[in-house]
Backbone of each chain as ProteinMPNN parsed JSONL, in Angstrom:
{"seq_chain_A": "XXXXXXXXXXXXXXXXXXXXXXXXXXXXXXXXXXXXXXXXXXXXXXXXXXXXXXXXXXXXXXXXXXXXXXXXXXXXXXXXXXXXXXXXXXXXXXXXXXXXXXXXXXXXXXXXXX", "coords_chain_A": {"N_chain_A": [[58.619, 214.134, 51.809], [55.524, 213.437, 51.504], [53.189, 213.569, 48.226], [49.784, 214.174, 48.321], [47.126, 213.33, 46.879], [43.771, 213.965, 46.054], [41.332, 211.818, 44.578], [38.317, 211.943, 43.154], [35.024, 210.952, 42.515], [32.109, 210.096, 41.974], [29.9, 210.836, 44.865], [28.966, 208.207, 46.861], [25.995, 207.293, 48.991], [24.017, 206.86, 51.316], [21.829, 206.263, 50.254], [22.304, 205.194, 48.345], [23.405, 202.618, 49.387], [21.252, 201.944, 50.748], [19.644, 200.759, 48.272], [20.98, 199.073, 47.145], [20.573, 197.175, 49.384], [17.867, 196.695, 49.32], [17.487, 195.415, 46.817], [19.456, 193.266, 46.896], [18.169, 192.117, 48.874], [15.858, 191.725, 49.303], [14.194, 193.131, 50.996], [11.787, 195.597, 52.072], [12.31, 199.042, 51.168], [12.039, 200.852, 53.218], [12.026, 199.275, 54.999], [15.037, 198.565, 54.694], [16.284, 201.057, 54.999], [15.988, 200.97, 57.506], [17.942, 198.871, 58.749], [20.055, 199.69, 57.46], [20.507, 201.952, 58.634], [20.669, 200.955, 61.66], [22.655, 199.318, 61.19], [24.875, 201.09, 61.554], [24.654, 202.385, 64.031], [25.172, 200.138, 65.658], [27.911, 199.925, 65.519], [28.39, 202.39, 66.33], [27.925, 202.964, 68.591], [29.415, 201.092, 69.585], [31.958, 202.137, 69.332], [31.844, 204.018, 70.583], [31.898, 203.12, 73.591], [34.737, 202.739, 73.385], [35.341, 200.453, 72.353], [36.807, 198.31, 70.14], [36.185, 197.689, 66.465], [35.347, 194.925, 64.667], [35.691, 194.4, 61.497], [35.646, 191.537, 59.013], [37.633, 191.169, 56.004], [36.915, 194.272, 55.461], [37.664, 196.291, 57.583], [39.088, 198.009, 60.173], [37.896, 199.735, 63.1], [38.79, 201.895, 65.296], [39.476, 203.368, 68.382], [41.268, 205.719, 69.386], [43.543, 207.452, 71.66], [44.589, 210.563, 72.915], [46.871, 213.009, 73.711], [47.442, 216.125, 75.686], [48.51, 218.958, 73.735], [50.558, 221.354, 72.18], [49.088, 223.967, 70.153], [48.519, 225.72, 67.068], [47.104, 229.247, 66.21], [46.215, 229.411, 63.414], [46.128, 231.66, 61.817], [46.25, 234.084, 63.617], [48.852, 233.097, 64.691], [48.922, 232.785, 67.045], [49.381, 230.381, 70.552], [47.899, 228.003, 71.321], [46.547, 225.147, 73.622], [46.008, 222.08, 72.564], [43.661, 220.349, 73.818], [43.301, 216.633, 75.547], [42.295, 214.247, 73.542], [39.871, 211.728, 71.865], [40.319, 209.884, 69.136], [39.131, 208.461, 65.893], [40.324, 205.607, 64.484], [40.64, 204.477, 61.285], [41.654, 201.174, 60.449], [42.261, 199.613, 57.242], [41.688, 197.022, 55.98], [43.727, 194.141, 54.523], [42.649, 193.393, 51.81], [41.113, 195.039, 51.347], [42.46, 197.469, 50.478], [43.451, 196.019, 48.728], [41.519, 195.371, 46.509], [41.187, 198.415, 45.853], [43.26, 199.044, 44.682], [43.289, 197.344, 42.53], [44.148, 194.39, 42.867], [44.682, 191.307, 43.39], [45.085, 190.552, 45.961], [45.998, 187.977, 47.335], [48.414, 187.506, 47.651], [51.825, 189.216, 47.498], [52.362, 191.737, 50.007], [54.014, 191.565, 52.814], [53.581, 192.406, 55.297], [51.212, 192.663, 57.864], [47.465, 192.1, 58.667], [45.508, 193.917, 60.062]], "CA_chain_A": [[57.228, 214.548, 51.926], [54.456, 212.76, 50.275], [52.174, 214.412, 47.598], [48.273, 213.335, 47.996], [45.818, 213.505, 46.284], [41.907, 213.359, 45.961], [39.974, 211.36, 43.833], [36.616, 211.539, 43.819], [34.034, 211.202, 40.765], [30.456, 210.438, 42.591], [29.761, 210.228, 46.686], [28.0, 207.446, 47.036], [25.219, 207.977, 50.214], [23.137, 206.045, 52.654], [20.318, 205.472, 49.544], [23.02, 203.618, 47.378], [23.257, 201.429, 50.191], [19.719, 201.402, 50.962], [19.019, 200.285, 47.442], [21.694, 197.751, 47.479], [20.602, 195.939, 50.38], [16.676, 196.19, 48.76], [17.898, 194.749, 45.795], [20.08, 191.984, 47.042], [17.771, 191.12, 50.126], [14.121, 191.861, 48.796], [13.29, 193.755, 51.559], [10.908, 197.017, 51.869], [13.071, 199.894, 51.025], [11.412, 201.311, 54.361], [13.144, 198.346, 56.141], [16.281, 198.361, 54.085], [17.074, 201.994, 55.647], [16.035, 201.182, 59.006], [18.697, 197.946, 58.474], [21.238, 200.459, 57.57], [20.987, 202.964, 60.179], [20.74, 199.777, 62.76], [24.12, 198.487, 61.876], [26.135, 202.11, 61.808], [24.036, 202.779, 65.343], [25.714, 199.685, 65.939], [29.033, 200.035, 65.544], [29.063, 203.531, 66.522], [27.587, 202.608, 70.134], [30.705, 200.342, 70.306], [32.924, 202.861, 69.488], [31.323, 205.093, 72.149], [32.049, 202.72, 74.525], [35.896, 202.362, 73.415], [35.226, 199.375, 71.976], [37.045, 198.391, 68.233], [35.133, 197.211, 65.37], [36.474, 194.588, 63.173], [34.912, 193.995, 59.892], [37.204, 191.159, 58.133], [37.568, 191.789, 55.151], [36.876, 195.264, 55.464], [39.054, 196.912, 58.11], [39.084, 197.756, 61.752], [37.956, 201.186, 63.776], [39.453, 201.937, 66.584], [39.316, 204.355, 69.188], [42.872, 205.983, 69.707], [43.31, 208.41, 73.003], [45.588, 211.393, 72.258], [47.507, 213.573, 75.08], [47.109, 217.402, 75.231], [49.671, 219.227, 72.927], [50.467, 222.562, 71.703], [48.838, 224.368, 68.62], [48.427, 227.44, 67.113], [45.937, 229.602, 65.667], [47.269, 229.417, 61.892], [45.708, 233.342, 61.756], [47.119, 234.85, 64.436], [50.011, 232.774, 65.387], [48.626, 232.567, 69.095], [49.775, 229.251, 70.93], [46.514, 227.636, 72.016], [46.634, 224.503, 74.205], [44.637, 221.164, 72.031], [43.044, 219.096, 75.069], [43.429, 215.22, 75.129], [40.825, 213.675, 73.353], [40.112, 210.13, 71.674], [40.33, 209.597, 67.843], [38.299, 207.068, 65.402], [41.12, 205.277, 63.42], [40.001, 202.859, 60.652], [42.754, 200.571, 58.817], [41.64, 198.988, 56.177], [41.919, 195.155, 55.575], [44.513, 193.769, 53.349], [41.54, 192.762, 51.138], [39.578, 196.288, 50.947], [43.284, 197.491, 50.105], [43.812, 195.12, 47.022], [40.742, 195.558, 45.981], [41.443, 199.96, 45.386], [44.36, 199.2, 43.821], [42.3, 196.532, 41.751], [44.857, 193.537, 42.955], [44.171, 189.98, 43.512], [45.026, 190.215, 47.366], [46.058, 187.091, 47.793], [49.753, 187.412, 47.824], [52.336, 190.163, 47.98], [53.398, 192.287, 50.952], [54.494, 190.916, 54.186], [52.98, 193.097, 56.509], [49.851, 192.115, 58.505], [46.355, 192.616, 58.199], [44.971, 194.404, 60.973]], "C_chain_A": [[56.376, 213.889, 50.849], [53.383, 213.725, 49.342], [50.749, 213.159, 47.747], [47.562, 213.838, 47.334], [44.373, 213.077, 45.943], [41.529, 213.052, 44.39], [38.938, 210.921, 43.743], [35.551, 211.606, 42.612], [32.586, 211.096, 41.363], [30.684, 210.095, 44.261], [28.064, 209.461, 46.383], [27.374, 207.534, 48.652], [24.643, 206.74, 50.587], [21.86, 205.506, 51.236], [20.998, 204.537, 48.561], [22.571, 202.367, 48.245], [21.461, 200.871, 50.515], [19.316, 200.597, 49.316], [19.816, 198.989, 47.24], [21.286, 196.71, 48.436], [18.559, 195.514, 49.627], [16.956, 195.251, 48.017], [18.132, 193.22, 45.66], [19.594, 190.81, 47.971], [16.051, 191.143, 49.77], [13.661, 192.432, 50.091], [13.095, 195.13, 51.509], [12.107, 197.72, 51.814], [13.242, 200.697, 52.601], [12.533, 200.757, 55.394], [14.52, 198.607, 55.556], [16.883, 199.752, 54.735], [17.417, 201.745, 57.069], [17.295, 199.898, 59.506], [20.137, 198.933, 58.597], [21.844, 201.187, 58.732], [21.33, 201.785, 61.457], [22.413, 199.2, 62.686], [25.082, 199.797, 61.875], [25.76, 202.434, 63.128], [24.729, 201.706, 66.028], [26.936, 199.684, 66.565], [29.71, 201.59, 65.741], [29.1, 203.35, 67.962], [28.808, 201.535, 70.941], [31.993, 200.99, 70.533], [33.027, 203.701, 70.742], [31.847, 205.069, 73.289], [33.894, 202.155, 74.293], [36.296, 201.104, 72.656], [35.613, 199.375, 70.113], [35.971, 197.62, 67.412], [35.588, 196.727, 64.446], [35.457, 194.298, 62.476], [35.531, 193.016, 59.173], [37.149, 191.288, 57.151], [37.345, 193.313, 54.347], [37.88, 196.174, 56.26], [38.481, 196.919, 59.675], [39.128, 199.162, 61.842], [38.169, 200.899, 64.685], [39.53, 202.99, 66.868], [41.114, 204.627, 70.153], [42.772, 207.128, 71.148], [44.638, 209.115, 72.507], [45.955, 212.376, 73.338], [47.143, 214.482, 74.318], [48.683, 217.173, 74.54], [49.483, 220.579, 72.271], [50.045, 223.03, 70.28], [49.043, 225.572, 69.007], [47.684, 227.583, 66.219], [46.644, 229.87, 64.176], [46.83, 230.977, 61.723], [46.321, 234.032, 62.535], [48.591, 234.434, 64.84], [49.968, 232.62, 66.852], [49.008, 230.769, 69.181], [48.183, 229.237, 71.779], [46.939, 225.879, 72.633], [45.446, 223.208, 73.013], [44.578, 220.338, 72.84], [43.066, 217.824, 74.824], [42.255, 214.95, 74.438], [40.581, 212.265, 72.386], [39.571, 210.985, 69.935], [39.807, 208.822, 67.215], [39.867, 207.079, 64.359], [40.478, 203.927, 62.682], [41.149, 202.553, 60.036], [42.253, 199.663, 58.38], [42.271, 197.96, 56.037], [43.051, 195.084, 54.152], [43.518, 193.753, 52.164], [40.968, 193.909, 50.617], [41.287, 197.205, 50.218], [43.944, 197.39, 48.987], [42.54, 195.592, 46.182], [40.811, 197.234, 45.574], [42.802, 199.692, 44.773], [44.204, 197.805, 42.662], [43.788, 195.068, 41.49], [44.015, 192.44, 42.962], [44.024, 189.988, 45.604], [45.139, 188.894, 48.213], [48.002, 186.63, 47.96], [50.287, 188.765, 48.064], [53.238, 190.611, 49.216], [53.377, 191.505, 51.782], [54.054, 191.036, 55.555], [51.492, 192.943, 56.882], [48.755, 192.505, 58.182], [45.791, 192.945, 59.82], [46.258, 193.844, 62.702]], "O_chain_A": [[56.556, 213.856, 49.632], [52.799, 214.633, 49.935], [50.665, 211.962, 47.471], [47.453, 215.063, 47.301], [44.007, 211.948, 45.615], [41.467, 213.78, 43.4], [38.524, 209.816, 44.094], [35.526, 212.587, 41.869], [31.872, 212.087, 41.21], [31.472, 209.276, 44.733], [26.926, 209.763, 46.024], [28.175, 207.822, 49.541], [24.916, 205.67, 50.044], [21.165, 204.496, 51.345], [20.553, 203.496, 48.077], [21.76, 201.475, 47.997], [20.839, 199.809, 50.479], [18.502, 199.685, 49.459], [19.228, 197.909, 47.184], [21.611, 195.529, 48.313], [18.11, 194.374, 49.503], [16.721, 194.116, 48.432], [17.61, 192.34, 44.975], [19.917, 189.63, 48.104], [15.265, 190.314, 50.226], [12.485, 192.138, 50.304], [13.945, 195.884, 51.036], [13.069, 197.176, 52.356], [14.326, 201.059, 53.058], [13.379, 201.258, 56.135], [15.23, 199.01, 56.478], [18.068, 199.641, 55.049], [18.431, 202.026, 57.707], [17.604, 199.97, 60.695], [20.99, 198.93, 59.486], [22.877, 201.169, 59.402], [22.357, 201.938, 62.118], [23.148, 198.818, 63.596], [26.224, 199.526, 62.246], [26.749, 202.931, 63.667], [25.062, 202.065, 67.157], [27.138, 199.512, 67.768], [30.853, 201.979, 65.506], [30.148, 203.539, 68.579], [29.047, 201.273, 72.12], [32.849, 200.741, 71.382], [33.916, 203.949, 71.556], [32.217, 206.006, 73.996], [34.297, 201.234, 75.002], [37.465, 200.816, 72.399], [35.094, 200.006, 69.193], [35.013, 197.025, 67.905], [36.125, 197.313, 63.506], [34.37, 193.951, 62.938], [36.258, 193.594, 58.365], [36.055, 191.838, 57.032], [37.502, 193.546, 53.148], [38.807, 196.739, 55.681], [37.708, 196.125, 60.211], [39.878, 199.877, 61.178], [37.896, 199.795, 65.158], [39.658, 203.844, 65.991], [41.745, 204.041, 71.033], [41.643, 207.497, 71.471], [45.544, 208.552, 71.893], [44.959, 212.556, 74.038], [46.742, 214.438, 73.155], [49.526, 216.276, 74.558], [48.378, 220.92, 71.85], [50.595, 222.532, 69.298], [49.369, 226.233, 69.993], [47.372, 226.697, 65.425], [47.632, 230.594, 64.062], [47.844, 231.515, 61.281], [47.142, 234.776, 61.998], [49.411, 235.256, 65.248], [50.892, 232.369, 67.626], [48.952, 230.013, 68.21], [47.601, 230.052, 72.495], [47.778, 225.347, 71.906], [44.28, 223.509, 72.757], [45.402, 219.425, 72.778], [42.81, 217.629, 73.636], [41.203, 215.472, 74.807], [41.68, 211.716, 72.305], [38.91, 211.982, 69.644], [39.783, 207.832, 67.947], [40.374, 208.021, 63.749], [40.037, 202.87, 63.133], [41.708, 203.307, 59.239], [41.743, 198.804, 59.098], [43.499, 197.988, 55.963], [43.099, 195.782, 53.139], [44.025, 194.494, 51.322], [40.364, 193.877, 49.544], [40.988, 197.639, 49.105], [44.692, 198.16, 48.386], [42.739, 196.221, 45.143], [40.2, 197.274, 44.506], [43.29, 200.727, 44.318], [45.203, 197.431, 42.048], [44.293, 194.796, 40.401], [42.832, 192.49, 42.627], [43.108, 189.541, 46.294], [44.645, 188.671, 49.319], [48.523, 185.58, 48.332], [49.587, 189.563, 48.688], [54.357, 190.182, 49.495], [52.645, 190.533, 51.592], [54.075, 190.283, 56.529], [50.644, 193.152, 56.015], [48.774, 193.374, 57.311], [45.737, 192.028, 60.641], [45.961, 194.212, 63.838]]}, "seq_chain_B": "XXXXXXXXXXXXXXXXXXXXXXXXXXXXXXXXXXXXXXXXXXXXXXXXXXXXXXXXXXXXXXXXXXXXXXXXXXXXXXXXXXXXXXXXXXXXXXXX", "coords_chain_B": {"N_chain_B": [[34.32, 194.665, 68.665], [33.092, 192.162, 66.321], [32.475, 191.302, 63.286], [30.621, 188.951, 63.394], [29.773, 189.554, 66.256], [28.021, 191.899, 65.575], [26.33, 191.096, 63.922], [24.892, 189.412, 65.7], [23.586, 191.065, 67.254], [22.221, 192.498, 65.642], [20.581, 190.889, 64.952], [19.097, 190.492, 67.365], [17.592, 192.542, 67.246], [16.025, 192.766, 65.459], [14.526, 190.066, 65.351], [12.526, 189.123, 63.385], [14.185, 188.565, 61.158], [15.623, 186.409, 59.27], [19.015, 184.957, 60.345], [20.501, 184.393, 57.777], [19.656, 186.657, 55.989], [20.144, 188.888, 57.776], [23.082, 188.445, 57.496], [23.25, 188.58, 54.783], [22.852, 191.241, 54.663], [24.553, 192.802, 55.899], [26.786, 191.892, 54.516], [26.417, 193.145, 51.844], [26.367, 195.406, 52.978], [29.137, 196.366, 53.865], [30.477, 195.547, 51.477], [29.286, 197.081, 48.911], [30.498, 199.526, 49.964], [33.346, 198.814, 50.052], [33.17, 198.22, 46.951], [32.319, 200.743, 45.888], [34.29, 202.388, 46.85], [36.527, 201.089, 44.612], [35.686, 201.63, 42.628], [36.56, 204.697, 42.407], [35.03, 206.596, 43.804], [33.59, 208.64, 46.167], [32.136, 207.652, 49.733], [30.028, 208.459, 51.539], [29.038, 208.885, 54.682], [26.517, 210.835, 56.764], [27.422, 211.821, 59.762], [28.506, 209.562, 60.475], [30.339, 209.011, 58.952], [33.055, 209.42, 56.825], [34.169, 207.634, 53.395], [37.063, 207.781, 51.473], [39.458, 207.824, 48.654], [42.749, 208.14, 48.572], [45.588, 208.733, 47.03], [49.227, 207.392, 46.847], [51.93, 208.531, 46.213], [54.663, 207.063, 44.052], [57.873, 205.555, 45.991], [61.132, 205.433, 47.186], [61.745, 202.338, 49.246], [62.06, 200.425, 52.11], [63.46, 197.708, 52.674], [62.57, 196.494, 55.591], [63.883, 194.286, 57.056], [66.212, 193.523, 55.219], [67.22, 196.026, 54.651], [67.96, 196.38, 52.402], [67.194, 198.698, 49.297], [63.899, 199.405, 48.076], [61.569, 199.899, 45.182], [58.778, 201.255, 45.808], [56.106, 200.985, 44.06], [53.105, 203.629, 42.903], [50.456, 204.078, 44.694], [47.059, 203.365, 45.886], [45.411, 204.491, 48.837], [42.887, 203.35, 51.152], [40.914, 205.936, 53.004], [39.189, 207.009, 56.097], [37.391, 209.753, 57.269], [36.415, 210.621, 60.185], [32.695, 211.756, 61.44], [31.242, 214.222, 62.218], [29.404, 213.53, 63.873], [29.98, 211.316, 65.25], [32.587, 211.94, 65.726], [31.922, 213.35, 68.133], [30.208, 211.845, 69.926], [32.595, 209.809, 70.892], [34.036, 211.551, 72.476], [32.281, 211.983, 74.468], [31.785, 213.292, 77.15], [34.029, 214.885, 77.552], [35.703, 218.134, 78.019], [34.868, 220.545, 75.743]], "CA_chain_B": [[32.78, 193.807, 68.537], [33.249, 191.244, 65.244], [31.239, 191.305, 62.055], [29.471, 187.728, 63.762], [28.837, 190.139, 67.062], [27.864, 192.759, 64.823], [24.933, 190.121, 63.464], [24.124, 189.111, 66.814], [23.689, 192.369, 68.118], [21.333, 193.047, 64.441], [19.371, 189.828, 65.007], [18.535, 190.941, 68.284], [17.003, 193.732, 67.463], [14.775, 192.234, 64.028], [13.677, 188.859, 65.813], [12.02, 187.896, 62.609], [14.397, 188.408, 59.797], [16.779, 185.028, 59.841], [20.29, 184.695, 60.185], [21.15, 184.375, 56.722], [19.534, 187.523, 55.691], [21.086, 189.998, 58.57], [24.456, 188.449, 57.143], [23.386, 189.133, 53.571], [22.727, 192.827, 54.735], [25.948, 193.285, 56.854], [28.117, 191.682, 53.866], [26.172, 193.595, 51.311], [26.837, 197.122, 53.303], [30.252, 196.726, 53.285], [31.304, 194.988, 50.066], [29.088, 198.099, 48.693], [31.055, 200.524, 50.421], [34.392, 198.969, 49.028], [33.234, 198.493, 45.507], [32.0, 201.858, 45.601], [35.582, 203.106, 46.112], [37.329, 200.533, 44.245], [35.089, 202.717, 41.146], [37.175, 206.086, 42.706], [33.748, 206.849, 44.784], [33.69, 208.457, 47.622], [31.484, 206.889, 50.582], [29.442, 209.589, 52.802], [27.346, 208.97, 55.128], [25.971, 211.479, 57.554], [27.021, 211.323, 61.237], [29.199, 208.538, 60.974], [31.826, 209.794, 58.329], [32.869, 209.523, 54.983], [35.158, 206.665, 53.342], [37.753, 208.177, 50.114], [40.693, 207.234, 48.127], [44.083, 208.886, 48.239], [46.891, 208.279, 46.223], [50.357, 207.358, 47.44], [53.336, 208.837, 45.079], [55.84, 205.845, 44.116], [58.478, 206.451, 46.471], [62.032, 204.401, 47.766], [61.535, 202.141, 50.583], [63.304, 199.904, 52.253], [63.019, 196.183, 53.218], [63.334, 196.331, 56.753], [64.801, 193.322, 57.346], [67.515, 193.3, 55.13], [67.909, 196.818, 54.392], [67.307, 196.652, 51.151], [65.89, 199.568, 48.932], [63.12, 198.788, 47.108], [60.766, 200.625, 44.674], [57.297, 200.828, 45.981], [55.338, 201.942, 43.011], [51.903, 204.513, 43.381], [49.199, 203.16, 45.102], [46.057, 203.922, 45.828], [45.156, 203.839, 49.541], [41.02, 203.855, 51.331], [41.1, 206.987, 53.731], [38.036, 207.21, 56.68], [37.422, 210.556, 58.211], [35.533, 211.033, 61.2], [32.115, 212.201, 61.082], [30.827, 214.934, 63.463], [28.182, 213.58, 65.44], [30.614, 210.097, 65.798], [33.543, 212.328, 66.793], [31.263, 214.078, 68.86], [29.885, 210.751, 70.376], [33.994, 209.01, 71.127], [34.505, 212.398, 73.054], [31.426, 212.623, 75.0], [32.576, 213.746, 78.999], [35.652, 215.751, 77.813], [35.321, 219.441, 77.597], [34.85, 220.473, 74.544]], "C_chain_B": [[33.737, 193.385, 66.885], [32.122, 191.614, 64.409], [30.066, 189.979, 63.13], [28.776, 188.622, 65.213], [27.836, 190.977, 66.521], [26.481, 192.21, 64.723], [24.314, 189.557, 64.607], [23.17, 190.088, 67.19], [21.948, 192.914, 66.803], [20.031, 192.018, 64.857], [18.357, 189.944, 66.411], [17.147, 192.144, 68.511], [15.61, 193.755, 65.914], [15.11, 190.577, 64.028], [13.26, 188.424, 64.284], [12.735, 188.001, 61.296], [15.552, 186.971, 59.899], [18.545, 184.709, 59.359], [20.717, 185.203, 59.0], [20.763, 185.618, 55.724], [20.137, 188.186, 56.382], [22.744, 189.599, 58.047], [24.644, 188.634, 55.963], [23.673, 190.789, 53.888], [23.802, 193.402, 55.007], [26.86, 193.223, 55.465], [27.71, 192.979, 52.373], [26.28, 195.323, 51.329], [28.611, 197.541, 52.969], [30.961, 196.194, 52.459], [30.297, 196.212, 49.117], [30.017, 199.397, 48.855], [32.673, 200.179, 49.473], [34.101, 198.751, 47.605], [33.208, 200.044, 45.378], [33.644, 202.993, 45.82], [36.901, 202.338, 45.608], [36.872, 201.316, 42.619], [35.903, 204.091, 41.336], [35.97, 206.408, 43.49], [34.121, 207.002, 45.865], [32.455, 207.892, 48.264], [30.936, 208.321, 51.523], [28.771, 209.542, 53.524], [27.657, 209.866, 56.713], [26.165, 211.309, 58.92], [27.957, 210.635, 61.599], [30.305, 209.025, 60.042], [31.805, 209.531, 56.89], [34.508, 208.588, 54.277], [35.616, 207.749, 51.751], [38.764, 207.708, 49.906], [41.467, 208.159, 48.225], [45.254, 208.382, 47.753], [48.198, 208.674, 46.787], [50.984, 207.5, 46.312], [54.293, 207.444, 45.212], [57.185, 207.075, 44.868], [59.774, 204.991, 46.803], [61.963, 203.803, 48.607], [62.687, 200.982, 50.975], [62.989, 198.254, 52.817], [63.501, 196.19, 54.494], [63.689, 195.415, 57.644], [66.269, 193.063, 57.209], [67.996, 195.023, 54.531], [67.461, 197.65, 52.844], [66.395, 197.91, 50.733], [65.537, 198.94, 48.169], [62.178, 200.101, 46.345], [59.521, 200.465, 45.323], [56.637, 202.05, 44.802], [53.458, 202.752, 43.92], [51.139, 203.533, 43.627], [47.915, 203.774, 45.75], [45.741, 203.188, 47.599], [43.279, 204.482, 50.148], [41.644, 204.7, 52.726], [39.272, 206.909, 54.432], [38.109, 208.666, 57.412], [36.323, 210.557, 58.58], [33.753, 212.028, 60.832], [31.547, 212.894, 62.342], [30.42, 214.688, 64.643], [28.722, 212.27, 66.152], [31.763, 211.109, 66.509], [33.18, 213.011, 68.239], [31.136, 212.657, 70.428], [31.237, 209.805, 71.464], [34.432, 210.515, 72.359], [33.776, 212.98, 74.052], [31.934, 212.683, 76.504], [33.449, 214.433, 78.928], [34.781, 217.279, 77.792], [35.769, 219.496, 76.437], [36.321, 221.776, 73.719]], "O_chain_B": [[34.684, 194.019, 66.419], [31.063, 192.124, 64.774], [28.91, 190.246, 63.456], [27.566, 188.534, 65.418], [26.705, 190.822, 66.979], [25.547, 192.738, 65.327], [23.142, 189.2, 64.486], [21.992, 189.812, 67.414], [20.932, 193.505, 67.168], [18.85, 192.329, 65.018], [17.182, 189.582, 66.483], [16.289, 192.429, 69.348], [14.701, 194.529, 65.613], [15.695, 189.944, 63.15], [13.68, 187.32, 63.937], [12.129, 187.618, 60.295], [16.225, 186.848, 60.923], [19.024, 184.342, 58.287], [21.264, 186.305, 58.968], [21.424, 185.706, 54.689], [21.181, 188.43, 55.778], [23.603, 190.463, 58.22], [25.792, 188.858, 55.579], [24.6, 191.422, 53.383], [24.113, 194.461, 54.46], [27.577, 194.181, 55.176], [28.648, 193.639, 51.925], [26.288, 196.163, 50.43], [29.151, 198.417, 52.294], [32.18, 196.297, 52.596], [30.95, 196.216, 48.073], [30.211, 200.178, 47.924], [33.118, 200.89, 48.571], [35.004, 199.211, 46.906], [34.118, 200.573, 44.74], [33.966, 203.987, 45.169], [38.04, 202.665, 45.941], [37.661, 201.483, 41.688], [35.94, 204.733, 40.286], [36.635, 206.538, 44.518], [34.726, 206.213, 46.59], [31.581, 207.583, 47.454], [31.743, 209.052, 52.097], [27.685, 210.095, 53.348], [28.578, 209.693, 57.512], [25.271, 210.705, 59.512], [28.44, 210.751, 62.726], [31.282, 209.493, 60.626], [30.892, 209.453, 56.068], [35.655, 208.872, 54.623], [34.762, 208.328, 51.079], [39.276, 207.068, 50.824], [40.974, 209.256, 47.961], [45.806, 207.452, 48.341], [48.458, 209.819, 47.157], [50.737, 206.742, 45.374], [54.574, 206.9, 46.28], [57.466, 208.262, 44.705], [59.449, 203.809, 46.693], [62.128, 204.603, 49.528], [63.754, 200.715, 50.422], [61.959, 198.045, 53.458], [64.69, 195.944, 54.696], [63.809, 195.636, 58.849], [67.146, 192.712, 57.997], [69.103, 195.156, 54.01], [66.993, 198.709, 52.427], [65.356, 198.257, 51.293], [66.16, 198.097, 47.525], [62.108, 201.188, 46.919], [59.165, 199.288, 45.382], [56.66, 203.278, 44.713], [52.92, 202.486, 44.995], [51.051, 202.439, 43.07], [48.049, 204.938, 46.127], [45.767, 201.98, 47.835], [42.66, 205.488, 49.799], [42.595, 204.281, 53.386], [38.293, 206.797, 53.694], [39.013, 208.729, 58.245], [35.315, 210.518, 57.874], [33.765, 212.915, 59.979], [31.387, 212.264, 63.388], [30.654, 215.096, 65.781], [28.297, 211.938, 67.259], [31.864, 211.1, 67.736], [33.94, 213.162, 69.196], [31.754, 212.614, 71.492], [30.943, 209.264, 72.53], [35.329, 210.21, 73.145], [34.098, 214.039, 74.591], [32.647, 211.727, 76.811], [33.952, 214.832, 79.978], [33.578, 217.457, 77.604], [36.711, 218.854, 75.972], [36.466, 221.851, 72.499]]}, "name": "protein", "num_of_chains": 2, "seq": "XXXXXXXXXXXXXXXXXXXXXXXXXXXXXXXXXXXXXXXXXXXXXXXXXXXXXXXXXXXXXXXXXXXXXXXXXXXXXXXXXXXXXXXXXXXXXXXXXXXXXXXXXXXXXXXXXXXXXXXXXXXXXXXXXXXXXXXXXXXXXXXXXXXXXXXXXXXXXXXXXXXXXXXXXXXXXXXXXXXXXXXXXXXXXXXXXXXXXXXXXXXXXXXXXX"}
């Protein structure tokens, strides 16, 4: 069994990014949100449609489909039925990978990138 | 869809900003997003979900080729969960 654990020190939000892209692109802050929202409206509208989303260097979402299967109500112990339903999976790029474990990413494991 | 559809799909829709800006913006969203949790930062955004780090315990593994155990020391891996109104969105026609 694996132990996990969270680490988390600030959540960075939608105005980091908005100020990041002002910053780096000189445009209106105004525009720089409506930029943002435009490419997650993007790539959510692809998901929508089943459709994956590669990023390279970043990673890949994907839309998984999942059969029904039995649960239970962790309170009562009742057996409740969980209906099929589709999943967002993202795996993360060799690259976005190295970079959280503050590698080089240019050598190493063996195993593929996306 | 590709990061280059991705920029198609952007340029389409802001006619007058040019190429090489919509691909500053795109690379600048998400090389943001991973610096921001290559600092331990989590990532949140509203709707669409929320990017975090979780830490993998060093554990024995095995080379599965030759068998081989090997050490894999702790590592730090990026974790995405789902965000409401996207899981909402990937599930729209089922019953709920």
């Amino acid at each position: 069994m694996q132990h996990v654990t969270f680490i988390s020190m600030e959540t960075v939000t939608r105005a980091t990014l908005v100020e990041q892209i002002y910053q780096q692109v000189g445009l209106s802050r105004k525009e720089s949100a409506v930029l943002l929202e435009d490419i997650l409206e993007t790539v959510m509208l692809a998901l929508e449609q089943g459709e994956s989303v590669k990023i390279s260097g970043f990673g890949t979402f994907s839309v998984r489909q999942k059969g029904q299967r039995c649960g239970r109500n962790p309170k009562t112990g009742e057996e409740v039925p969980i209906l099929p339903r589709s999943v967002l999976v993202f795996r993360p790029s060799q690259l976005l990978r190295a970079a959280i474990n503050h590698e080089t990413g240019d050598g190493g494991e063996a195993y593929g990138d996306e | 869809m590709t990061k280059s559809e991705l920029i198609v799909a952007l340029m389409q829709k802001h006619p007058h900003l040019q190429l090489k800006d919509i691909n500053l913006i795109v690379n600048t969203v998400f090389e943001s997003i991973s610096s921001s949790l290559a600092e331990n930062n989590r990532v949140e955004l509203r709707g669409f979900g929320a990017f975090s780090i979780k830490a993998r315990d060093p554990r024995v593994g095995r080379n599965p080729k030759t068998g081989e155990q090997v050490l894999v020391s702790k590592k730090h891996i990026p974790f995405f969960k789902t965000g409401k109104d996207l899981h909402a969105r990937i599930n729209k026609g089922r019953k709920a």
